[in-house]
N, C-alpha and C positions, 0 to 999 in steps of 0.2 A: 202517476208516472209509470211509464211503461217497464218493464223488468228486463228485455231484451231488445234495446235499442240498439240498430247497428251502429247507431253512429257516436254512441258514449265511447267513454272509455273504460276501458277492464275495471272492474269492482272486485275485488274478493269477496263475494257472496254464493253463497251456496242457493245453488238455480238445481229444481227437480224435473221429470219428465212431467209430475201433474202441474205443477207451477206455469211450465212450457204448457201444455194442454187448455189447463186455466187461461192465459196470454192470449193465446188463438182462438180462446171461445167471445171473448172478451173485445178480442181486435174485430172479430165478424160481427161482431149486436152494431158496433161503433160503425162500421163502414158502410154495410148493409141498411139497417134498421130491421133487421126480424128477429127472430129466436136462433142463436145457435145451434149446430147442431149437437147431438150428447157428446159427453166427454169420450165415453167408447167408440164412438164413428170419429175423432180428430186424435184417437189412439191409435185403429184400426189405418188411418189413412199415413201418420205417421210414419209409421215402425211395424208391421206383423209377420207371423210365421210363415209367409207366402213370400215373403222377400221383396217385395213388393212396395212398399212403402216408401215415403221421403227418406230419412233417415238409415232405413237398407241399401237404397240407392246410393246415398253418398258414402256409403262406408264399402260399398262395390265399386265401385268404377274405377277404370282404367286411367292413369296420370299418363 
């Protein structure tokens, strides 16, 4: 069972950024069939100090 379904409903569980990292490495073997790529390249592409990232993105943007 997947840990970040959008379509469940709210859990009170405690969810980490590697657990999230874990997920996505996890979701790509599954939909692809190849090797993930490392957990530092679905870190990097995330979240990094270049602001640059998914997760930078949406804590920047304009409402």
């Amino acid at each position: 069972m997947v840990m970040y379904d959008i379509d469940s409903n709210y859990k009170c569980e405690k969810h980490t950024y590697a657990s999230l990292c874990q997920e996505l490495m996890y979701e790509y073997e599954i939909k692809t069939g190849e090797v993930a790529p490392s957990e530092e390249y679905i870190r990097y592409k995330t979240k990094n100090a270049k602001n640059n990232g998914i997760i930078n993105k949406l804590n920047h943007q304009d409402v």
